[in-house]
DRENDO-1510 file (C-alpha; in Angstrom, 1 decimal, always signed):
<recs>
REC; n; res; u; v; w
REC; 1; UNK; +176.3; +132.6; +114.7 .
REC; 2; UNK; +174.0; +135.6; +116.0 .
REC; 3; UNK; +170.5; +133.7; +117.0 .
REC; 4; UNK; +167.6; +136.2; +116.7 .
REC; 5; UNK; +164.7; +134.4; +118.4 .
REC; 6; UNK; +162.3; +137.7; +117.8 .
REC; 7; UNK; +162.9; +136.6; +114.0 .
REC; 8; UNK; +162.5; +132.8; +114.2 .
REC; 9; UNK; +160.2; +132.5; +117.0 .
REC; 10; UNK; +158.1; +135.3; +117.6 .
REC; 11; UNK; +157.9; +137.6; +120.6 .
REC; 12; UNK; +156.4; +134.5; +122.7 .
REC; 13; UNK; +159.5; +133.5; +123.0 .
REC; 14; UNK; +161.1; +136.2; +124.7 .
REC; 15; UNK; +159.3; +136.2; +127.7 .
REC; 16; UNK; +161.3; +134.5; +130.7 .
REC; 17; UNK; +158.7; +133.2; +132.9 .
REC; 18; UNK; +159.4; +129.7; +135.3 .
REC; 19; UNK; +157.4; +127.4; +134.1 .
REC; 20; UNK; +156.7; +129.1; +130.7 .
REC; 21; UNK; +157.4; +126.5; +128.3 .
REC; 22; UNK; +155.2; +123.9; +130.4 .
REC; 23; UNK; +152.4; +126.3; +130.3 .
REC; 24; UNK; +152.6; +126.5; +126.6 .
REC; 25; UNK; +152.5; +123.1; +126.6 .
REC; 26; UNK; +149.3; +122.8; +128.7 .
REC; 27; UNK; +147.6; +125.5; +126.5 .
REC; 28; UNK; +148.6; +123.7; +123.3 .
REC; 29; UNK; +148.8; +120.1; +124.1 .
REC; 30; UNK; +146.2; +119.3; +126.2 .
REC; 31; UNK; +142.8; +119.1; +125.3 .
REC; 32; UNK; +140.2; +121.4; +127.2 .
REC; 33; UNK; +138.2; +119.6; +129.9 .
REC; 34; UNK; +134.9; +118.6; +129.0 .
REC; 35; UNK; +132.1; +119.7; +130.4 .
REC; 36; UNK; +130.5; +117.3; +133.1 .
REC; 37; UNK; +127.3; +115.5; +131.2 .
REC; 38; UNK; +124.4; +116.3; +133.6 .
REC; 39; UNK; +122.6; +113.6; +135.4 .
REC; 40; UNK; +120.2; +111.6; +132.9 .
REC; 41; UNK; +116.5; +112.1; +134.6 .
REC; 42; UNK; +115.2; +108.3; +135.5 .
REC; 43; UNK; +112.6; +106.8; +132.5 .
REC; 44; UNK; +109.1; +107.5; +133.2 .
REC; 45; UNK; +107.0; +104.5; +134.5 .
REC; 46; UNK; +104.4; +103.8; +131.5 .
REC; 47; UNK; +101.3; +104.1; +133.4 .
REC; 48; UNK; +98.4; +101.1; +132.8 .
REC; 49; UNK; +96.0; +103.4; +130.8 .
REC; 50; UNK; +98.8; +104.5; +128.3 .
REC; 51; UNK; +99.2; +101.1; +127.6 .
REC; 52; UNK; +95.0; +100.7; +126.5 .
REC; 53; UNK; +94.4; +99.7; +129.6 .
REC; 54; UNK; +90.7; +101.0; +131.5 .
REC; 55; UNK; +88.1; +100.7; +134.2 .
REC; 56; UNK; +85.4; +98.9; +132.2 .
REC; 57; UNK; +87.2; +96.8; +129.9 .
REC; 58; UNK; +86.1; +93.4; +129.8 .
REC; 59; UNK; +88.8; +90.7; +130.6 .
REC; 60; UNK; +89.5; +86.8; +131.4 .
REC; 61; UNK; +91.1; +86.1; +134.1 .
REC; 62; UNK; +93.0; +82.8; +133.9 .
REC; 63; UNK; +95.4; +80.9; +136.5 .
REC; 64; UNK; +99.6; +80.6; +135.5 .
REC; 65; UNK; +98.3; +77.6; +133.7 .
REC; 66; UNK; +96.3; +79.4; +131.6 .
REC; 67; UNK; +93.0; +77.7; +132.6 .
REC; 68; UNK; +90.3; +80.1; +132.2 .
REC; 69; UNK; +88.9; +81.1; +135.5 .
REC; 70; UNK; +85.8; +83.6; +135.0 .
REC; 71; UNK; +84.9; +86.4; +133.1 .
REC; 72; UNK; +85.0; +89.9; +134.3 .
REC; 73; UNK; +84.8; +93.9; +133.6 .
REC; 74; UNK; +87.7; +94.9; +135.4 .
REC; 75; UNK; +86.7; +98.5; +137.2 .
REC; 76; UNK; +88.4; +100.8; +140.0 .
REC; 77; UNK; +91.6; +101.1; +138.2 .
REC; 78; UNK; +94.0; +102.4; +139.8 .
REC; 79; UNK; +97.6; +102.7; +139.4 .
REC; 80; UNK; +98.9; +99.2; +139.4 .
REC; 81; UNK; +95.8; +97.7; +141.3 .
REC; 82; UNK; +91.6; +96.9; +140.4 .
REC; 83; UNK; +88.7; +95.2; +141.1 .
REC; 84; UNK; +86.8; +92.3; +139.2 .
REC; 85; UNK; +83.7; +91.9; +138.8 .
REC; 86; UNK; +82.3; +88.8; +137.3 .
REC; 87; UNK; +79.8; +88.4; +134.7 .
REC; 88; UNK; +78.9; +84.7; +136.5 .
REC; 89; UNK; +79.6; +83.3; +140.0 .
REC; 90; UNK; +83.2; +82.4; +140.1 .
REC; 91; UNK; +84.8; +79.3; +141.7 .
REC; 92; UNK; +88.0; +80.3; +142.8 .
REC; 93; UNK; +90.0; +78.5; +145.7 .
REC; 94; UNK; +93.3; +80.0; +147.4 .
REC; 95; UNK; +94.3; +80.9; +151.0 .
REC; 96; UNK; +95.3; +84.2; +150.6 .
REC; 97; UNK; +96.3; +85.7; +147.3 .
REC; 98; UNK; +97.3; +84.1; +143.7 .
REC; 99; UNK; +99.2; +84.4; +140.2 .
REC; 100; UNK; +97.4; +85.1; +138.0 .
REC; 101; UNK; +96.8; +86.2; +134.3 .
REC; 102; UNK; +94.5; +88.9; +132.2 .
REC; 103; UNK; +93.6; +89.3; +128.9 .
REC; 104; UNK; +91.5; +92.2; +128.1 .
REC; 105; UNK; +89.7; +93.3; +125.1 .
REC; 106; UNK; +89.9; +97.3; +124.3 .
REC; 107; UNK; +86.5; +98.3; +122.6 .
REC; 108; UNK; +88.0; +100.9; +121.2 .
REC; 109; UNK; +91.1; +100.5; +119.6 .
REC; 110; UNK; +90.1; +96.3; +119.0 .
REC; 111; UNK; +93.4; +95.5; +120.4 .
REC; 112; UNK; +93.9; +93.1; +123.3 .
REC; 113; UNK; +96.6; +94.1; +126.3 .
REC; 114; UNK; +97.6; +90.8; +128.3 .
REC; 115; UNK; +98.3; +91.8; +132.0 .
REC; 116; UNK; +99.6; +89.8; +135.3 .
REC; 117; UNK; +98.8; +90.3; +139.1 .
REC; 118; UNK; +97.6; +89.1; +142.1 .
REC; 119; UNK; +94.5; +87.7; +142.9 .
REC; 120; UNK; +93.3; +88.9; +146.7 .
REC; 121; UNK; +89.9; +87.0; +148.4 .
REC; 122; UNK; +86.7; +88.2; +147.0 .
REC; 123; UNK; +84.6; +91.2; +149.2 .
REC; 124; UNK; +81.1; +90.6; +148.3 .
REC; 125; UNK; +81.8; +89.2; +144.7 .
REC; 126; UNK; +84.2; +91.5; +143.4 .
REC; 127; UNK; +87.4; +90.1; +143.2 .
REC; 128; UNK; +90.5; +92.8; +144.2 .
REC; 129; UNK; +94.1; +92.3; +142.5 .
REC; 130; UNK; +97.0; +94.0; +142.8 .
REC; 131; UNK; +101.0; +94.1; +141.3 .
REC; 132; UNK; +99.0; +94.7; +137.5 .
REC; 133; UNK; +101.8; +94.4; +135.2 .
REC; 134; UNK; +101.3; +95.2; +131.7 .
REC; 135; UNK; +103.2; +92.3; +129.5 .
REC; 136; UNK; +102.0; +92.9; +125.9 .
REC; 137; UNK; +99.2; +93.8; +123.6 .
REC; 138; UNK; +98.4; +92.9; +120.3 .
REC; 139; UNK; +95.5; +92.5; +117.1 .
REC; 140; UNK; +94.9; +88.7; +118.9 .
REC; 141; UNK; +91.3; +90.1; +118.8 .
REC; 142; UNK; +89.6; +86.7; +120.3 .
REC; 143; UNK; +88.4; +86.2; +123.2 .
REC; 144; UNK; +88.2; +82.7; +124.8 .
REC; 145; UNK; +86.9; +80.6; +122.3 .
REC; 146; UNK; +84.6; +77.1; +123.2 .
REC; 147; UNK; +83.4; +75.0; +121.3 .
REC; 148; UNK; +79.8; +74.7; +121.2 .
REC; 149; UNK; +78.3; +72.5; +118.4 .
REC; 150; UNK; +74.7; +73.4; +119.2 .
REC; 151; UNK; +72.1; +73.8; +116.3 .
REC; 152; UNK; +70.2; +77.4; +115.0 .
REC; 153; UNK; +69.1; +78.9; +112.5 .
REC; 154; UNK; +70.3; +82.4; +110.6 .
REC; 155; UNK; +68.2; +84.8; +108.8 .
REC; 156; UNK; +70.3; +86.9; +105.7 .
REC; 157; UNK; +69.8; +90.6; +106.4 .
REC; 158; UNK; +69.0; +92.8; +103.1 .
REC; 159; UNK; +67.9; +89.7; +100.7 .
REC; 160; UNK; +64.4; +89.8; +99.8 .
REC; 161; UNK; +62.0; +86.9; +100.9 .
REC; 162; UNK; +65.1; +85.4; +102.8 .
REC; 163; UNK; +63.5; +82.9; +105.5 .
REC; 164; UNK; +65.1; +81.1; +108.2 .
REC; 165; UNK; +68.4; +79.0; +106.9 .
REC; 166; UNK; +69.3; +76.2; +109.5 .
REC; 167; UNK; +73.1; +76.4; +110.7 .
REC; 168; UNK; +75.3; +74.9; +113.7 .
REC; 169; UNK; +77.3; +76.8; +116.1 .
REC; 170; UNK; +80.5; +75.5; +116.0 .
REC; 171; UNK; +82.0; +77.4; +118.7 .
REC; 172; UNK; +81.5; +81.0; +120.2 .
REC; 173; UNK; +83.6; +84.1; +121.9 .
REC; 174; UNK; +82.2; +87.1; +123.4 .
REC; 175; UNK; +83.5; +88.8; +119.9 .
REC; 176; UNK; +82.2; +86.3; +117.7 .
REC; 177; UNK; +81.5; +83.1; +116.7 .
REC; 178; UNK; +82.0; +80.2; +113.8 .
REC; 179; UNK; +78.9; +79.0; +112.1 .
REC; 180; UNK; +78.2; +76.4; +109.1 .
REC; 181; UNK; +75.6; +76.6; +106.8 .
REC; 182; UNK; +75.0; +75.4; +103.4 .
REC; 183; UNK; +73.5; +79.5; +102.2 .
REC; 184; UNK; +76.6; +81.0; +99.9 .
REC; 185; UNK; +77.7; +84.4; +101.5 .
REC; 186; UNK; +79.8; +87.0; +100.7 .
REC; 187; UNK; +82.4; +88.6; +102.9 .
REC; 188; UNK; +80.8; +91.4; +105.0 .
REC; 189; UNK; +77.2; +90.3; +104.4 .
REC; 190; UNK; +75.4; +90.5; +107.7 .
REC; 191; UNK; +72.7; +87.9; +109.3 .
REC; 192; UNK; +70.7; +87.6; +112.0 .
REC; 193; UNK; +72.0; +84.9; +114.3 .
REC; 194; UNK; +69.4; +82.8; +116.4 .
REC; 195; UNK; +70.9; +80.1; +118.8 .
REC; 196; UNK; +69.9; +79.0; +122.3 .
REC; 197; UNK; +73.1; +79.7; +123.7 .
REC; 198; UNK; +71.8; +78.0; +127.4 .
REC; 199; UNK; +68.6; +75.2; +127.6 .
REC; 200; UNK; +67.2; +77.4; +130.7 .
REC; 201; UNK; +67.8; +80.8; +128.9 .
REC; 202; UNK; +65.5; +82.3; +125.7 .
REC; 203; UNK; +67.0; +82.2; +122.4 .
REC; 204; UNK; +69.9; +84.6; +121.8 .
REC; 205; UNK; +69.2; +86.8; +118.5 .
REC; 206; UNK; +72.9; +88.2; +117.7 .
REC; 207; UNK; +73.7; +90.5; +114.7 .
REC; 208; UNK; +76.5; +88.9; +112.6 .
REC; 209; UNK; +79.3; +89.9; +110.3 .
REC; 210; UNK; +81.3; +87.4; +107.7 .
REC; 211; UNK; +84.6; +88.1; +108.2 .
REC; 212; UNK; +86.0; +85.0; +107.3 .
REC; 213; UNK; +84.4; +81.7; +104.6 .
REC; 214; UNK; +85.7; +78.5; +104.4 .
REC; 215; UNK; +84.3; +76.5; +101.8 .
REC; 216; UNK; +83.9; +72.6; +102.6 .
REC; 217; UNK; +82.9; +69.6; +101.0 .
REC; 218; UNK; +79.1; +68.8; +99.5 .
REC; 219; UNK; +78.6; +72.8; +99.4 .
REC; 220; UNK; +78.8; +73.6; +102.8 .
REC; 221; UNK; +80.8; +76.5; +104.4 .
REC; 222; UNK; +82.2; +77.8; +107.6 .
REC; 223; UNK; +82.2; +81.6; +108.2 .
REC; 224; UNK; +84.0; +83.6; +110.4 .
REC; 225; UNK; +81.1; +85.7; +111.8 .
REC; 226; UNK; +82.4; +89.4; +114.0 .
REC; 227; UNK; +79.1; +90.4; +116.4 .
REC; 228; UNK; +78.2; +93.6; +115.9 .
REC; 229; UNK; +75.6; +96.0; +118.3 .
REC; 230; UNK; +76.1; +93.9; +121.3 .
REC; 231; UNK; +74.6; +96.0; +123.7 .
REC; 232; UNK; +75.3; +95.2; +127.6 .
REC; 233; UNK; +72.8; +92.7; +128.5 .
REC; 234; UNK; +73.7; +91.2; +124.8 .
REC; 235; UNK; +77.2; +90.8; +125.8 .
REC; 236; UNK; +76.2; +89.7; +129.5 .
REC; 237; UNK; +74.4; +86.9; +128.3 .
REC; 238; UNK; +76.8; +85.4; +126.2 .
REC; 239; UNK; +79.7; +85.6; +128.6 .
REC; 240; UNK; +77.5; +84.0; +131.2 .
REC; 241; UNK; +76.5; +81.2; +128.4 .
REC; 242; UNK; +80.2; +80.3; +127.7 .
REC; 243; UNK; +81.1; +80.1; +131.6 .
REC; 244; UNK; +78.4; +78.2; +132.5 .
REC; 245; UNK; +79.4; +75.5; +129.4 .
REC; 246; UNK; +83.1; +76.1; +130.5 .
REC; 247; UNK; +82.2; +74.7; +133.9 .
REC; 248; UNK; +80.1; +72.3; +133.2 .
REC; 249; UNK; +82.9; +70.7; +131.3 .
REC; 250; UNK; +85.2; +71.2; +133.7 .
REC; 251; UNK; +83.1; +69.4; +136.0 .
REC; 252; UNK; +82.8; +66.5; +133.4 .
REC; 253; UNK; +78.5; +67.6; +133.0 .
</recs>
């Protein structure tokens, strides 16, 4: 039988090259090689202040066992190191550096960013640390919280003839504190708060927001109470109030 391979194969065919039949194969049989993927660029570091943090915030800085060790504005920040300095003399013992831990309280987005580093010896008060880790942050708005228990008085902002109303502090942050008083308020009614925060100190006047009521037995109530237009020196003074009952009850006094 007469084979016409121009007919039943196509003109490809025809061609008598070594090899041909192998180099058809590699055309049509093999896939093409892919394209090298280039070189993925190393993640960017998340720097300290993208994560909220900033020279000026006010933070607590405990030990690894979460015992509250002073109160500070941390400043002089600087890529993974700062400096402290307290609102209050700080007792702080350790050769040469220590673990420790920060929580910090962002004025402006009312967030708080937890942090851990190392402690380095005080120079003239100021506290340096260094290795600042950023851990996590979150809407844990509080700041150290003691109890208190100490006797005032409010006055209701915005209610005519409204007189002095006696109240007790139940216990006090530098955000805020928890008062009861027998006087019904609403959420987001403001008073003015008047407590003597320290026995050698004047009395503190601090402008309060309900944020929160709890309604107790025989008419009493517990509110939730936000501070709001705390200057500096307001905010000084009750961070130096809570660290000097903090230590005195440390010290068993």
């Amino acid at each position: 039988m007469y084979y016409n391979e121009e007919i039943c194969c196509g003109p490809a065919w025809r061609l008598r090259i070594p090899g041909g039949f192998m180099k058809l194969f590699d055309l049509f049989g093999k896939s093409a090689k892919k394209e090298p993927k280039p070189a993925q660029e190393p993640e960017r570091e998340i720097s300290l202040e993208e994560h909220g943090v900033y020279s000026g915030m006010r933070v607590e800085v405990m030990d690894a066992e979460n015992h509250l060790l002073f109160i500070a504005k941390l400043m002089s920040l600087s890529g993974d190191r700062a400096k402290l300095h307290p609102y209050s003399e700080a007792e702080v013992s350790f050769e040469e550096e220590m673990k420790i831990k920060i929580r910090g309280y962002s004025d402006m987005d009312k967030k708080v960013v937890h942090l851990e580093g190392n402690l380095k010896q005080a120079d003239d008060g100021i506290w340096p640390v260094e290795g600042l880790v950023f851990i996590k942050s979150g809407n844990d708005r509080a700041f150290f919280r003691l109890n208190t228990d100490i006797d005032g008085s409010m006055v209701i902002i915005g209610k005519v003839g409204a007189g002095e109303e006696p109240c007790k502090l139940l216990n006090i942050s530098v955000g805020g504190a928890y008062v009861r008083a027998e006087p019904a308020l609403e959420l987001g009614e403001r008073f003015l708060l008047q407590v003597k925060l320290h026995p050698d100190r004047d009395m503190s006047l601090i402008y309060s927001e309900v944020c929160r009521i709890i309604e107790k037995e025989d008419e009493v109530f517990e509110y939730g109470c936000q501070f709001v237009e705390l200057n500096e020196a307001d905010q000084k003074q009750i961070i130096q109030a809570i660290y000097e009952r903090q230590r005195k009850k440390k010290h068993g006094s």
